[in-house]
BARO-41661 format. One record per residue (C-alpha): x, y, z; residue number from 1. Coordinates in nm, 2 decimals. Last residue first. Example, Ala and Ser with C-alpha at 12.3 -4.5 7.8 and 13.67 -1.06 7.14 Angstrom:
% residues 2
       u       v       w  seq
    1.37   -0.11    0.71    2
    1.23   -0.45    0.78    1
END
This chain:
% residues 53
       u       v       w  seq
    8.00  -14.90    2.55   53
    7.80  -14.68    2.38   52
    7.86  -14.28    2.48   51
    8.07  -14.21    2.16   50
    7.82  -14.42    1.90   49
    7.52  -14.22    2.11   48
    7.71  -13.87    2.00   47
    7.81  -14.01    1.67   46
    7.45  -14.11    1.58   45
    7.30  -13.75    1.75   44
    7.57  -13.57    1.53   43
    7.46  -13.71    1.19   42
    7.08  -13.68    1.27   41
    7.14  -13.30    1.34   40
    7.35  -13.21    1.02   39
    7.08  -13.43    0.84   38
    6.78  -13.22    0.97   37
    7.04  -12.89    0.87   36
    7.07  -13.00    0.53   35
    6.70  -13.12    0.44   34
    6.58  -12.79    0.55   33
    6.86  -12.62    0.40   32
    6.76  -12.79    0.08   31
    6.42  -12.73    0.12   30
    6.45  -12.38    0.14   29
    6.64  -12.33   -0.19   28
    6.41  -12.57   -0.36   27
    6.13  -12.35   -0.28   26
    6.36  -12.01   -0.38   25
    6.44  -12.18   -0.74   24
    6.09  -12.32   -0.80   23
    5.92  -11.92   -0.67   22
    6.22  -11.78   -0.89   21
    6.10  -12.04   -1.21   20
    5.74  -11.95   -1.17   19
    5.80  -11.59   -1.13   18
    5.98  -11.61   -1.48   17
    5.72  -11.79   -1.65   16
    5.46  -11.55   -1.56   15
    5.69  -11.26   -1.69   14
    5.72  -11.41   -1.98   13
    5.40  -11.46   -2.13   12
    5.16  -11.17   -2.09   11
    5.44  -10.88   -1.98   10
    5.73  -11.00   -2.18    9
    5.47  -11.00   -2.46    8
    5.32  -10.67   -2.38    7
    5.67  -10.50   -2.40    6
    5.77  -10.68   -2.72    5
    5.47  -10.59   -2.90    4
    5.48  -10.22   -2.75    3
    5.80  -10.21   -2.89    2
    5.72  -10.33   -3.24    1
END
């Protein structure tokens, strides 16, 4: 029964478990991404509201 279980996790599992860590770390750095590009937007639209007359 345990070698069952073991090749199991091995064949099926542990496929589906890379998948979901590479989809967790991808939408981890796109998030940042996305974060620090609307950080940077935000303060360039005050900056020019400050300097407009």
């Amino acid at each position: 029964m345990n070698e069952i279980r073991r090749l199991y996790d091995r064949i099926v599992l542990a496929p589906a478990r890379t998948a979901r860590t590479w989809l967790a770390m991808h939408w981890h750095r796109w998030r940042t991404r996305h974060q620090s590009r609307a950080r940077t937007s935000h303060y360039r639209t005050r900056a020019a509201r400050a300097h407009s007359p």
